[in-house]
C-alpha positions as CSV (number, residue, x, y, z in Angstrom):
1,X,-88.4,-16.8,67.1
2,X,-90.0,-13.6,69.4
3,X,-88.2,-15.2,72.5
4,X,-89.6,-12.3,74.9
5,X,-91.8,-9.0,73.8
6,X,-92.9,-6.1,76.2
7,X,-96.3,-6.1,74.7
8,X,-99.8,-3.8,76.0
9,X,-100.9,-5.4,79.0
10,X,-103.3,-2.9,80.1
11,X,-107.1,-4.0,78.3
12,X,-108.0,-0.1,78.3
13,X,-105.6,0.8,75.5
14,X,-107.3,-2.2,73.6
15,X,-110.9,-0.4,74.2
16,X,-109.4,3.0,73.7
17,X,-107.3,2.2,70.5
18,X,-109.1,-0.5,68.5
19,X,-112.5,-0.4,70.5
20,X,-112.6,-3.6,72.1
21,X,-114.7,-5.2,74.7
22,X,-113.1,-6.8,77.6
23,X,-113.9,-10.9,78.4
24,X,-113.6,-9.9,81.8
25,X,-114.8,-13.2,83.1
26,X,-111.2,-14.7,81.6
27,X,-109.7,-12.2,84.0
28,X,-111.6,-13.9,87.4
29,X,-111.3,-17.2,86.3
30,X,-107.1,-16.5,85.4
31,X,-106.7,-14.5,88.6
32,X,-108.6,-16.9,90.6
33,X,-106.9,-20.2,89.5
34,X,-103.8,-18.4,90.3
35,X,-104.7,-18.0,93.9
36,X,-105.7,-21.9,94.1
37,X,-102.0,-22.5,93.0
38,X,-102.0,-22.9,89.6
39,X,-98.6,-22.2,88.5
40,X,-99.5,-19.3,86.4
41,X,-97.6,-16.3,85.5
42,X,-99.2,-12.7,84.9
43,X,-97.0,-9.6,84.2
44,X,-97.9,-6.8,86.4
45,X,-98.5,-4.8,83.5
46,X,-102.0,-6.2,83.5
47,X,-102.9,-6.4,87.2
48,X,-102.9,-2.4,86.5
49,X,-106.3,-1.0,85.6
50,X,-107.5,-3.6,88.1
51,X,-106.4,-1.9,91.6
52,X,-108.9,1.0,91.5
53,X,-111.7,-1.4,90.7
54,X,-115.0,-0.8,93.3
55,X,-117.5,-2.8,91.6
56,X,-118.4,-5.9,89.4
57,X,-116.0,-8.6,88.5
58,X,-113.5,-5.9,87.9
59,X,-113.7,-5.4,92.1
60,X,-113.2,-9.2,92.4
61,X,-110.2,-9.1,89.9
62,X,-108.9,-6.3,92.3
63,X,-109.3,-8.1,95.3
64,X,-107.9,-11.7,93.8
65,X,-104.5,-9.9,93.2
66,X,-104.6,-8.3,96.4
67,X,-104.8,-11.6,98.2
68,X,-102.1,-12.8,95.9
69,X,-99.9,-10.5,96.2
70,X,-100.4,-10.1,100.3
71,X,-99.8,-13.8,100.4
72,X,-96.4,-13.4,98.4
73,X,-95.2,-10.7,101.2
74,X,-95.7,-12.7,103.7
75,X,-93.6,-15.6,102.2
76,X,-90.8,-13.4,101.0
77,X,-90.7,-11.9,104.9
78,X,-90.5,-14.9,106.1
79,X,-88.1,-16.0,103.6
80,X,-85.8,-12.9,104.7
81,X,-86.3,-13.5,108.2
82,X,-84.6,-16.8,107.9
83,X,-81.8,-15.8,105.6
84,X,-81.1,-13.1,107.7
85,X,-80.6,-15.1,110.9
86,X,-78.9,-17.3,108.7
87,X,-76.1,-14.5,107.9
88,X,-76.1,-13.7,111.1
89,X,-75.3,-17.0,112.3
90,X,-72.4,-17.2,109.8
91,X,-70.7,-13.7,110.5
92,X,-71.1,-15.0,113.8
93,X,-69.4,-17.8,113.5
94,X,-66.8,-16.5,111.2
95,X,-65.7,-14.4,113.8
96,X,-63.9,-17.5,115.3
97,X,-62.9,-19.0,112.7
98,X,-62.4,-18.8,109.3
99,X,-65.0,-22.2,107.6
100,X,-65.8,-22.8,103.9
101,X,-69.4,-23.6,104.8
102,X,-69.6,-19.8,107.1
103,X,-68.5,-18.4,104.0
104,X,-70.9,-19.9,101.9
105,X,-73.4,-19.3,104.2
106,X,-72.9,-15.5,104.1
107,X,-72.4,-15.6,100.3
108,X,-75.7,-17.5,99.5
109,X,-77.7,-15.7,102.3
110,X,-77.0,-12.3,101.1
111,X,-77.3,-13.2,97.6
112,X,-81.0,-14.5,98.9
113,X,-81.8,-11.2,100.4
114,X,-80.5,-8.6,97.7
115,X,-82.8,-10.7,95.8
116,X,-85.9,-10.9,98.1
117,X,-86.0,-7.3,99.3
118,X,-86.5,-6.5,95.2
119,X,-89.0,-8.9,95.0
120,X,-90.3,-7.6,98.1
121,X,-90.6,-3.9,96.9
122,X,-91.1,-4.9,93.2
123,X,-94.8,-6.2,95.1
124,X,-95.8,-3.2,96.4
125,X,-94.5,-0.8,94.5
126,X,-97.8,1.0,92.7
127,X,-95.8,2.9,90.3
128,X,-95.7,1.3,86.9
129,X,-91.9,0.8,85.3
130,X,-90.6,0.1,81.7
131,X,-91.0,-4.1,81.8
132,X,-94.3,-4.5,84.0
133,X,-95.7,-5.6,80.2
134,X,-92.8,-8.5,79.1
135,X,-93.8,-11.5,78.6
136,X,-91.6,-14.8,78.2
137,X,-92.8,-18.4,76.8
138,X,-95.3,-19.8,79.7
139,X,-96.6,-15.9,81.1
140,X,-99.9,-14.4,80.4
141,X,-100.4,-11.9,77.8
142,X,-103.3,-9.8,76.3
143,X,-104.5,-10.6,72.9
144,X,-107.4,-9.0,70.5
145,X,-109.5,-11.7,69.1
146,X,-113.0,-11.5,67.0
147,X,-116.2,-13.1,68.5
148,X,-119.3,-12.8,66.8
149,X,-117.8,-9.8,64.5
150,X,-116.9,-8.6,67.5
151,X,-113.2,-7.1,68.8
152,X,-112.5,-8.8,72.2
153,X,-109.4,-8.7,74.7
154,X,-108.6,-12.1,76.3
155,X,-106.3,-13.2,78.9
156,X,-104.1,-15.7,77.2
157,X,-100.9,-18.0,77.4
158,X,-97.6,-17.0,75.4
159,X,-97.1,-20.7,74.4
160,X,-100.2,-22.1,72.8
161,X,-101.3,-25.9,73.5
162,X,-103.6,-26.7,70.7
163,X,-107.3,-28.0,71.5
164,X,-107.2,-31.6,71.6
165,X,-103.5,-31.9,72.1
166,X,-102.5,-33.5,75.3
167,X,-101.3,-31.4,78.5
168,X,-97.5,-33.3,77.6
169,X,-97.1,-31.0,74.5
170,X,-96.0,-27.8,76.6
171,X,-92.9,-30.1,77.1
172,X,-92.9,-32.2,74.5
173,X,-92.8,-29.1,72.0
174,X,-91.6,-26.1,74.1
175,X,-91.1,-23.8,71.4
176,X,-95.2,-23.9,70.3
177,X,-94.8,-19.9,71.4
178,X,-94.1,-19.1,67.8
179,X,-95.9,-20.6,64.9
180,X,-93.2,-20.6,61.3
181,X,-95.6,-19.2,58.6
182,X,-94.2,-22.6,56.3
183,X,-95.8,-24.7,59.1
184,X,-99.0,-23.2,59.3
185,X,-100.6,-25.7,57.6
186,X,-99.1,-28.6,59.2
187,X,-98.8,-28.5,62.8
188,X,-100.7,-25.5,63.1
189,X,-104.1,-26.6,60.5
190,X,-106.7,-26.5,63.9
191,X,-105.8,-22.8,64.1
192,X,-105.2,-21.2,60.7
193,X,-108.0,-20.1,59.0
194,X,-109.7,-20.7,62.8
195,X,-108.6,-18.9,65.4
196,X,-106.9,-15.5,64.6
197,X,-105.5,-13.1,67.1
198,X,-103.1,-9.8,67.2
199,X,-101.1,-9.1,70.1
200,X,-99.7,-5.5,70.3
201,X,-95.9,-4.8,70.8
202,X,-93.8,-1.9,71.5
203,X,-90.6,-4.3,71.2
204,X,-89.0,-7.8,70.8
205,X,-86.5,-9.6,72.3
206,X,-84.1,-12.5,70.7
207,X,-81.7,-15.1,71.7
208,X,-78.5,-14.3,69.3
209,X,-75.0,-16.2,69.0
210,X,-72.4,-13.5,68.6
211,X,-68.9,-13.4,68.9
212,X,-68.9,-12.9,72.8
213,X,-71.2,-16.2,73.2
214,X,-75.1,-15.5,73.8
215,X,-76.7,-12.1,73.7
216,X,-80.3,-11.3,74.1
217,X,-80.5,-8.2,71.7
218,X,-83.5,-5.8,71.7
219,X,-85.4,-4.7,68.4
220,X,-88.2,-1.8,68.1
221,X,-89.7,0.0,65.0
222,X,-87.3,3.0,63.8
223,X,-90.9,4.7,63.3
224,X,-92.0,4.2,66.8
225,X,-95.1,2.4,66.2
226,X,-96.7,-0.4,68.0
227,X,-96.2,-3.5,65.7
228,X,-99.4,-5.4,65.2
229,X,-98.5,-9.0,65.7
230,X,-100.5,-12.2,64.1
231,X,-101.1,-14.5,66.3
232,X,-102.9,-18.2,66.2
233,X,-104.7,-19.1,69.7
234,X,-106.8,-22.0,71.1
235,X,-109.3,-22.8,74.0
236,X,-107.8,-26.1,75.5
237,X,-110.1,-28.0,77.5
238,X,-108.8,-31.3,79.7
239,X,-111.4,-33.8,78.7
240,X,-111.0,-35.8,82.1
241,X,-111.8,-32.3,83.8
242,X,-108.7,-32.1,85.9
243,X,-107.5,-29.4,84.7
244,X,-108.7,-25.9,84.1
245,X,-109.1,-24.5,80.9
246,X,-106.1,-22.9,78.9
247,X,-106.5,-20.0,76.8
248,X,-103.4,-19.8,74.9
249,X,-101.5,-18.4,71.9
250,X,-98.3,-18.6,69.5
251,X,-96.8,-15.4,67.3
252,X,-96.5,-15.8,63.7
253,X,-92.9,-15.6,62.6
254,X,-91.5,-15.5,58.7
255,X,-88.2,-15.2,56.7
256,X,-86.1,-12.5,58.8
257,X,-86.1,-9.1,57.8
258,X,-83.1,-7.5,57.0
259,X,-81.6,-6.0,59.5
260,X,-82.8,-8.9,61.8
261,X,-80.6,-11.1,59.9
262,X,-77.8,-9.2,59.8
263,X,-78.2,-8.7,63.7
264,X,-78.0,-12.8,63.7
265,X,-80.9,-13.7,63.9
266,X,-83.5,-16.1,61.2
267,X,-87.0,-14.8,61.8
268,X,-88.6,-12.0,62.2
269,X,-93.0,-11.8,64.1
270,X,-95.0,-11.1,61.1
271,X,-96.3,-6.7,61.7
272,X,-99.3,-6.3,59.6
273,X,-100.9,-3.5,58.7
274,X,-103.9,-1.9,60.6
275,X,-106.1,-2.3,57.5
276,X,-106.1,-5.9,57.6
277,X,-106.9,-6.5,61.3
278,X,-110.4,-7.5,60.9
279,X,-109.9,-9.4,57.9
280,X,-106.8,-11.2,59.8
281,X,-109.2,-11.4,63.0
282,X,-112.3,-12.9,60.8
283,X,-110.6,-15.4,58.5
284,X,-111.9,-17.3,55.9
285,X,-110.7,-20.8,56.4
286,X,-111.5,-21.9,52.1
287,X,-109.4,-18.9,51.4
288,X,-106.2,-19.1,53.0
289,X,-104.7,-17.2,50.0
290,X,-106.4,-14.4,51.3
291,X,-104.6,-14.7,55.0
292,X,-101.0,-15.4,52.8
293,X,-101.7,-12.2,51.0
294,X,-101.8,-10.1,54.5
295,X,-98.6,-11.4,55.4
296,X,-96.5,-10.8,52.2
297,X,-98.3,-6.8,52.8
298,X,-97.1,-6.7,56.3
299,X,-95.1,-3.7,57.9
300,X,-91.3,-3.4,57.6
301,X,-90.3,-0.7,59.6
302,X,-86.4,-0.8,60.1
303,X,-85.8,-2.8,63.3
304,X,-83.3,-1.1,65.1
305,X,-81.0,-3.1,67.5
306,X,-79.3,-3.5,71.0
307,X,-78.4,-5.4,73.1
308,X,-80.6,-5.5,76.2
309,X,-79.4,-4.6,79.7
């Protein structure tokens, strides 16, 4: 499984690197349905090239995450307001006697506002920090598709929900973020041979059982280079138009490599090589030999290991 990856999230090193065009539509409508309160997540990675916009759709992008993000302020102040009062009730009270429940109160209270006040400056900060691209399972990720022969950047979900499929699978099959390269003719036959994308990553995460219990252990390239990952995606539409549309996608994962076995762990995102992205991004679906024969040439750069802080 690739449980988390801290993957590009800014669409200009798409168009600089692999000369892509932007669906920048996909951004309004994404950034927009997150201000009417759809529960979506976005890694502030990709709000980046966005807050210098002056024109076009890339202005409205700009001023969508701006509302957001002034909305989310004034919830986490008046969040703090209220904790603090509440710690200052408890100290308060504590200096008259000693209660369980005071002492909770100050415990959870300044838990509460250790943990808002990051949030807080994590908001406004402008500054971009090493994680503003992770992405977990249910977050929004970038990922370079093929329309009409040509490369695209999209906006998508990192846990696909096939077209078709009801709204029930993103629970009833939580783990449709990865797709097992022996399944992809099964469960995933609507998108192999379909609907091909590559999402780039500078490192993966995983979930290993060790000794000590669970550790989340972080791999990247010994070489340094991005990995280009395959990825299936799909356009999910609700056919009783409740919903909005879902643009989302699953990594490719295969037999572990090495040194991601020995590290504990049983599969390994599938790195091909650059010289394969179009015909990866532009399948073939009566010749999936061809797709099974970019795989078995993928990349295997030694994956070095740690655990993560």
């Amino acid at each position: 499984m690739c449980f988390s990856a801290e993957a590009w999230q800014d669409y200009r090193e798409y168009v600089e690197k692999y000369g892509a065009d932007i669906s920048i539509k996909d951004f309004v409508i994404l950034y927009g349905d997150r201000g009417a309160g759809a529960k979506i997540k976005i890694p502030k990675g990709m709000d980046t090239p966005f807050m210098h916009a002056t024109t076009g759709e890339a202005q409205q992008v700009r001023e969508l995450i701006e509302r957001f993000n002034a909305e989310q302020v004034a919830k986490l102040e008046q969040d703090l307001f209220k904790q603090s009062r509440r710690l200052a009730d408890a100290e308060r009270s504590l200096l008259s006697k000693e209660t369980v429940k005071a002492r909770e109160d100050v415990r959870i209270a300044t838990n509460k506002i250790a943990a808002g006040r990051t949030k807080l400056a994590d908001i406004k900060r402008t500054t971009a920090k090493p994680g503003d691209g992770r992405i977990f399972p249910g977050a929004h990720g970038l990922v370079l598709v093929s329309e009409g022969g040509k490369r695209v950047v999209r906006p998508m979900r990192y846990q696909c929900r096939p077209a078709g499929k009801p709204a029930v699978y993103d629970r009833k099959y939580p783990g449709t973020y990865n797709a097992r390269r022996d399944n992809l003719e099964g469960f995933w036959k609507g998108q192999f041979g379909h609907s091909h994308g590559l999402m780039v990553v500078n490192t993966f995460y995983e979930n290993v059982e060790g000794p000590a219990g669970n550790q989340v252990l972080q791999f990247t390239p010994r070489t340094g280079e991005p990995m280009l990952v395959a990825c299936l995606w799909s356009h999910w539409t609700d056919p009783k138009g409740l919903e909005p549309d879902l643009l989302s996608f699953a990594a490719i994962t295969d037999d572990p490599e090495p040194e991601v076995a020995a590290a504990g762990h049983d599969r390994t995102i599938i790195n091909i090589k650059p010289e394969h992205i179009d015909a990866w991004l532009n399948p073939d679906p009566g010749n999936l030999g061809e797709l099974y024969a970019i795989f078995d040439d993928k990349r295997h750069p030694f994956y070095e290991h740690r655990i993560a802080a």
